[in-house]
Structures are given as structure tokens and as C-alpha cells.
KOLVEX-736916 format. One record per atom (N, C-alpha, C): x, y, z. Coordinates in pm, whole numbers. Layout:
{site {X, Y, Z}}
...
This chain:
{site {-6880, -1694, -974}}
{site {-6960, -1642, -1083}}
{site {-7027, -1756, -1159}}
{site {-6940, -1887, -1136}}
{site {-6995, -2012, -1235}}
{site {-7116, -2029, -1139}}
{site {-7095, -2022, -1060}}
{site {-7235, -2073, -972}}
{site {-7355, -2004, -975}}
{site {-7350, -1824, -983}}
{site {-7440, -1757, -937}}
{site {-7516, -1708, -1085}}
{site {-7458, -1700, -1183}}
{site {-7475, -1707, -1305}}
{site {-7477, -1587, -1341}}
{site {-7603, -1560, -1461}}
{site {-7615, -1430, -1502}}
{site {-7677, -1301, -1408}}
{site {-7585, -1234, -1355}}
{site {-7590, -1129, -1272}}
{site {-7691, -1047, -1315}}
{site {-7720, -1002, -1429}}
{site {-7818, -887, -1468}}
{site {-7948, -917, -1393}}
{site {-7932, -1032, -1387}}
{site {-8125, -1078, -1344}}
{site {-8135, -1002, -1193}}
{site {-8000, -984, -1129}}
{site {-8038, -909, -998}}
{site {-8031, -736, -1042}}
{site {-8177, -674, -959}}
{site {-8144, -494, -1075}}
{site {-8047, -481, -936}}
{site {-8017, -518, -774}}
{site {-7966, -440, -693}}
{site {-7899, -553, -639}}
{site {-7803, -493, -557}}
{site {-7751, -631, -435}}
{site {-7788, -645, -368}}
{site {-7934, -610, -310}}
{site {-7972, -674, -218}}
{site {-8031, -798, -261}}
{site {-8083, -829, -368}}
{site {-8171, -929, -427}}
{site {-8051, -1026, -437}}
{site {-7931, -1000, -515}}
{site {-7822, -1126, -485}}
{site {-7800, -1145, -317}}
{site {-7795, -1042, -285}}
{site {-7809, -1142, -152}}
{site {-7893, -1195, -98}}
{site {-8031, -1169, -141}}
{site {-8135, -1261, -81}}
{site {-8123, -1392, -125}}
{site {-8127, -1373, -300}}
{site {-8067, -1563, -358}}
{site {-7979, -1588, -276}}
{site {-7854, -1570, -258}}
{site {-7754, -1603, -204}}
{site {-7783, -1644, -47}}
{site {-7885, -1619, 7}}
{site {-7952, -1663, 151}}
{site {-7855, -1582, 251}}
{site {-7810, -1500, 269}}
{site {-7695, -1412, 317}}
{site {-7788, -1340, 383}}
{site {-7967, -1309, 391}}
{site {-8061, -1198, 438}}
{site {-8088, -1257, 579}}
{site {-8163, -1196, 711}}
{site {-8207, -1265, 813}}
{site {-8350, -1323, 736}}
{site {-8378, -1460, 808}}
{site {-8554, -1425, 781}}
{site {-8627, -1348, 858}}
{site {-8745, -1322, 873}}
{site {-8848, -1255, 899}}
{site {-8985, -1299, 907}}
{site {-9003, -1258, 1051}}
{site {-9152, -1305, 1108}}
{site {-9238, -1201, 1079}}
{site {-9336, -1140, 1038}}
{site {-9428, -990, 1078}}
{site {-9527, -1050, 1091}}
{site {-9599, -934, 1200}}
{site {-9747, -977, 1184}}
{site {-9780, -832, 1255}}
{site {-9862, -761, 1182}}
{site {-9902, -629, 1220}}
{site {-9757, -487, 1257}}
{site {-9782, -445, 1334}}
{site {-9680, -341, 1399}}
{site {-9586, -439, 1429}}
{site {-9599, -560, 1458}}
{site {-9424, -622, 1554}}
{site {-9355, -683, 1409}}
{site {-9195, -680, 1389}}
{site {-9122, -728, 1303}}
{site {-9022, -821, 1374}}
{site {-9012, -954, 1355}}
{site {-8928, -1028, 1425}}
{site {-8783, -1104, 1352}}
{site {-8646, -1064, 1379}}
{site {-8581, -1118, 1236}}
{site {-8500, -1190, 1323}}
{site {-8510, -1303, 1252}}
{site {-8439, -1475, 1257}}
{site {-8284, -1497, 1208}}
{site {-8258, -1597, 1215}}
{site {-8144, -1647, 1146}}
{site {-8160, -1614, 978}}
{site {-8038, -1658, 933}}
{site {-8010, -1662, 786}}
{site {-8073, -1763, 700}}
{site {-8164, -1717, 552}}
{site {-8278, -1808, 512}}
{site {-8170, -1897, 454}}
{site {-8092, -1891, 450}}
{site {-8027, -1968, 353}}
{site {-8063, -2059, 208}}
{site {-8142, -1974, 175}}
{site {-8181, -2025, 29}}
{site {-8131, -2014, -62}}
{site {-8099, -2029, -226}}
{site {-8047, -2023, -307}}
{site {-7919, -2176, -308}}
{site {-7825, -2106, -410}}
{site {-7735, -2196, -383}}
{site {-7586, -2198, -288}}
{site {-7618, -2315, -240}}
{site {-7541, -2339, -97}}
{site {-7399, -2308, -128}}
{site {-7322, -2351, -265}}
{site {-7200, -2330, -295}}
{site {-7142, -2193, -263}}
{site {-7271, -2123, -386}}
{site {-7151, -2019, -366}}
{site {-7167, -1930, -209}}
{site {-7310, -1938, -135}}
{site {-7314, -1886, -48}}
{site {-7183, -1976, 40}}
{site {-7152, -2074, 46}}
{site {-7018, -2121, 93}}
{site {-6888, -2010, 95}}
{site {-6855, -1980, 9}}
{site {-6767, -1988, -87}}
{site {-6758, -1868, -18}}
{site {-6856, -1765, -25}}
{site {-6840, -1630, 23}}
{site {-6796, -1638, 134}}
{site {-6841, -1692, 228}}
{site {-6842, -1732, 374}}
{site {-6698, -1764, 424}}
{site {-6662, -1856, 370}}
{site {-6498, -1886, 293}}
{site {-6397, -1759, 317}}
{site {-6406, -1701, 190}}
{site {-6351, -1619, 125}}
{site {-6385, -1474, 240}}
{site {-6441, -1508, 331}}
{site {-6451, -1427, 454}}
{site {-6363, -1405, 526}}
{site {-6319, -1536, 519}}
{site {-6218, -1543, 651}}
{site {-6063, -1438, 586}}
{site {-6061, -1463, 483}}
{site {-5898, -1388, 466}}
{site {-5938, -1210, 449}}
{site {-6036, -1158, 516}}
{site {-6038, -1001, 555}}
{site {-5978, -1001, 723}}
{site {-5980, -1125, 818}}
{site {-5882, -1088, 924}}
{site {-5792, -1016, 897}}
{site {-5671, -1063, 800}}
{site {-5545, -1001, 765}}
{site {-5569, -886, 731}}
{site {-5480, -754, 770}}
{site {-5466, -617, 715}}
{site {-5488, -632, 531}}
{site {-5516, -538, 472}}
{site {-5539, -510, 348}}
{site {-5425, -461, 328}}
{site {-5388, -568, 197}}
{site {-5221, -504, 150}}
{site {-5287, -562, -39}}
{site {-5175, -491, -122}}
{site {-5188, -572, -250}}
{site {-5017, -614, -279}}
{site {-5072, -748, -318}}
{site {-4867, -814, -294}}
{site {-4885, -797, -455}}
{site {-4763, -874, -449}}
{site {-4691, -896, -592}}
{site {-4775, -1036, -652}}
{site {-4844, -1100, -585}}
{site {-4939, -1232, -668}}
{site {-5037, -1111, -736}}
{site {-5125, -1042, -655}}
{site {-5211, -1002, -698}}
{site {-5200, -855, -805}}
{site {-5117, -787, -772}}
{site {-5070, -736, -865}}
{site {-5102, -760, -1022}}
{site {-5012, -837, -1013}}
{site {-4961, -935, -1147}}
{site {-5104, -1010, -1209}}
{site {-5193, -1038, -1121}}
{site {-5332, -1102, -1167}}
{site {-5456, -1017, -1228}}
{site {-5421, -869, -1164}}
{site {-5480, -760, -1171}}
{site {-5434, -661, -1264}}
{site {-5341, -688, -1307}}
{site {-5274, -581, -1428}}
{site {-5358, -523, -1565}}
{site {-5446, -646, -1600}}
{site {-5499, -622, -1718}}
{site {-5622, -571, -1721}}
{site {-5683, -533, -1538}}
{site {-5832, -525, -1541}}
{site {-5837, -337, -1535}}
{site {-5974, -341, -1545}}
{site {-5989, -185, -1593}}
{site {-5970, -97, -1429}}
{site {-5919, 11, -1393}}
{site {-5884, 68, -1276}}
{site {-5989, 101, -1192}}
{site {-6120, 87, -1225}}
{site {-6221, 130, -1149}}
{site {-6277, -2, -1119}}
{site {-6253, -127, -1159}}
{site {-6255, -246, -1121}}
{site {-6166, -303, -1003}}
{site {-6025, -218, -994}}
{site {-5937, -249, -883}}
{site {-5982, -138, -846}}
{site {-6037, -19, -818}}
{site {-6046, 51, -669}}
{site {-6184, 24, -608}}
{site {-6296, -68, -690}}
{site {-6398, -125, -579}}
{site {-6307, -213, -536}}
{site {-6232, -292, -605}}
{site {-6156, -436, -476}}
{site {-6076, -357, -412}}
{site {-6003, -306, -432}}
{site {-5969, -192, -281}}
{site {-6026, -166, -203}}
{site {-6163, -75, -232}}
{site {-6252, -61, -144}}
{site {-6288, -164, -49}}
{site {-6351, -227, -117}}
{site {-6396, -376, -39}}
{site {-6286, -425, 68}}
{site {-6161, -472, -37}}
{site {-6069, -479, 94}}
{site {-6026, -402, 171}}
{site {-6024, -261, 195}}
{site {-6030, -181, 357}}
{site {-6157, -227, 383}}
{site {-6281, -155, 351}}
{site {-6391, -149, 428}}
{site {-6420, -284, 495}}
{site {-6414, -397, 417}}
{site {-6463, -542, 464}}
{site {-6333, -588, 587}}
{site {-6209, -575, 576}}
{site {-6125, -576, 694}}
{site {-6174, -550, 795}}
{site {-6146, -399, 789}}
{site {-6221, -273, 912}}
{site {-6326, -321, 985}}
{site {-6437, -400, 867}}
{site {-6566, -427, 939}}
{site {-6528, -572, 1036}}
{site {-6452, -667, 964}}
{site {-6440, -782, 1021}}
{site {-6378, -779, 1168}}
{site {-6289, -695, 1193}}
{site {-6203, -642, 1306}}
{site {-6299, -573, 1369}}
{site {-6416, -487, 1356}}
{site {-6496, -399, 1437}}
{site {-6581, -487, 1488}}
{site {-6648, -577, 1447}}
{site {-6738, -700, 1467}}
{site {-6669, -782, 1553}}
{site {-6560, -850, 1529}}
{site {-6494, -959, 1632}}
{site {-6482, -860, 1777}}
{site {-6436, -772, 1753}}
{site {-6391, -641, 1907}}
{site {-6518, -663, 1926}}
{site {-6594, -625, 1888}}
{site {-6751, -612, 1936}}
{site {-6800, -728, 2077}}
{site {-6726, -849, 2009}}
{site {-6746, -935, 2083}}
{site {-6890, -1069, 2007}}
{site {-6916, -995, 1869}}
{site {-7008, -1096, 1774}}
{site {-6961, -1269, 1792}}
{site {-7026, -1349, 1762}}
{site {-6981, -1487, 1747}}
{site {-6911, -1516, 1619}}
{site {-6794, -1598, 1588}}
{site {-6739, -1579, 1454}}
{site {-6846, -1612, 1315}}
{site {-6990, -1702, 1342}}
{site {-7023, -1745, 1246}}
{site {-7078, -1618, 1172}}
{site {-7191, -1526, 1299}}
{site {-7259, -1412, 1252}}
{site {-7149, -1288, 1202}}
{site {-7015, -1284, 1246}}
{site {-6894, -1205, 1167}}
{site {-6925, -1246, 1005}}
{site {-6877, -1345, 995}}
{site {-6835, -1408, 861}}
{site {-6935, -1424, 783}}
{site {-7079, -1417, 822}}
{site {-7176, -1402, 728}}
{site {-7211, -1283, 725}}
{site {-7193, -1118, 763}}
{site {-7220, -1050, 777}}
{site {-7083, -987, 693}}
{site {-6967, -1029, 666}}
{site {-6863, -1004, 560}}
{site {-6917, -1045, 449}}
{site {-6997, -1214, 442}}
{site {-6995, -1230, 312}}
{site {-7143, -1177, 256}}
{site {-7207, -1104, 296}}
{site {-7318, -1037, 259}}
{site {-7323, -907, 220}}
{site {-7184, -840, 265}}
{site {-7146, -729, 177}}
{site {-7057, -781, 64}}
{site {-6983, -843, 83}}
{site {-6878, -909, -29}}
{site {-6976, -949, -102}}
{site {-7093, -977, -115}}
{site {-7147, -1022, -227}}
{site {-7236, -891, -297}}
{site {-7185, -790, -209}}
{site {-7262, -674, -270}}
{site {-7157, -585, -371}}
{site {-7023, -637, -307}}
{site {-6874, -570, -399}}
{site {-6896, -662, -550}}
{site {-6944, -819, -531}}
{site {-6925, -871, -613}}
{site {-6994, -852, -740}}
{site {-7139, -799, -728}}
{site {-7241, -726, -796}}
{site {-7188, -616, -834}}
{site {-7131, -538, -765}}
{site {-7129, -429, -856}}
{site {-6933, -426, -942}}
{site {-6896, -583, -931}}
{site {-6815, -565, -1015}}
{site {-6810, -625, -1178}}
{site {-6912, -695, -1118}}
{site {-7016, -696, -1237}}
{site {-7066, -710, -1312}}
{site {-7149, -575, -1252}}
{site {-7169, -475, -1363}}
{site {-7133, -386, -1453}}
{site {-6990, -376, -1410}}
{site {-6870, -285, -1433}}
{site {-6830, -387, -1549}}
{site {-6829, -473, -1580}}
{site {-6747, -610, -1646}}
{site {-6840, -636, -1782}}
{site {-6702, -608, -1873}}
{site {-6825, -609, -1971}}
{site {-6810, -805, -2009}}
{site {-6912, -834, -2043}}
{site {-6961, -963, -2089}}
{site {-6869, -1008, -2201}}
{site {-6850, -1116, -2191}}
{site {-6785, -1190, -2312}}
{site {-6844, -1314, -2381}}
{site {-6873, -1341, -2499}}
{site {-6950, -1454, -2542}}
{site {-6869, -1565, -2570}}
């Protein structure tokens, strides 16, 4: 969040993920659309970071007793998008590797929804000065 800053400036997640360089690029020219690798623009950290923070959806989705305890004080519709996220983003990471994807295009394709959980948590979050 220190990195990506004030969230409001994005109205949707797709636009954080375009900063976040997480989008393919794109060739057009008339009727043909041609899509490339990842633009990787914005800042490199936190698009890191996501990428990162990719890798631990291998493991089944459980909530232990660390997180628990870290999560106690936040509002409940704040822990059932991170729920969400953690089945759906698992599920996806496991459906993608079976697939037979390469691990890099897995793990950027986790952290490009994870950065769409991360937006809309938010927004959910109220601001503190």
C-alpha cells in the first residue's frame, strides 16, 4: 500500500492493474488485435511484491492461528473478500499449473487478480489521517 499509494485515484481494478504493469501489451492496427507480454510499467516494487506474494496460493487455503489473531480487529466483510481471494486465487493457481502454463505467466496472472482483491479492500477501508 506504501508503494501504490492513494487508491481512490484508480475508479476500477483494472486501471491498478494497468499501473501496476500486471496488463498484456497490445499491438492493433485495424480488425487484427495482437497481445504481447506484460507492459510492466508503473512501479516495479510493488508489482514485485505481488508476484511474490503469489507464490504462497500453491498451499491449500486454511486460516491458522497467526492469522487469526492479526485479523481479529478488521471489519468481517474485509475477511470474507480475503477468504474469497484465498480459495479463488489457490483454485486458480492449481488450475493454471495442471494446465501445463509456465510458472512465470501462473504467478503473474495470480498477481493481477490479487491486485484486484487488493483494490477492493480498499475501498472497503476506511482512511486514517
Amino acid at each position: 500500500m506504501a508503494e501504490i499509494g492513494d487508491m481512490t485515484r484508480f475508479e476500477n481494478p483494472r486501471q491498478l492493474m494497468a499501473w501496476l504493469g500486471l496488463v498484456p501489451s497490445e499491438h492493433s492496427s485495424g480488425s487484427t488485435t495482437r497481445r504481447g507480454r506484460l507492459t510492466k510499467t508503473g512501479n516495479a516494487l510493488a508489482r514485485t511484491m505481488l508476484v511474490e506474494a503469489g507464490w504462497s496460493y500453491r498451499h491449500p487455503p486454511k486460516e491458522g492461528q497467526p492469522y487469526l489473531k492479526r485479523s481479529a480487529h478488521l471489519l468481517q466483510e474485509i475477511k470474507d473478500i480475503g477468504w474469497k481471494a484465498q480459495t479463488r486465487l489457490c483454485k486458480r493457481f492449481r488450475h493454471l499449473s495442471n494446465t501445463g502454463k509456465p510458472q512465470p505467466r501462473v504467478l503473474a496472472a495470480i498477481a493481477r487478480e490479487l491486485a484486484g482483491f487488493v483494490w477492493d479492500i480498499a475501498r472497503k477501508t476506511p482512511l486514517t489521517a
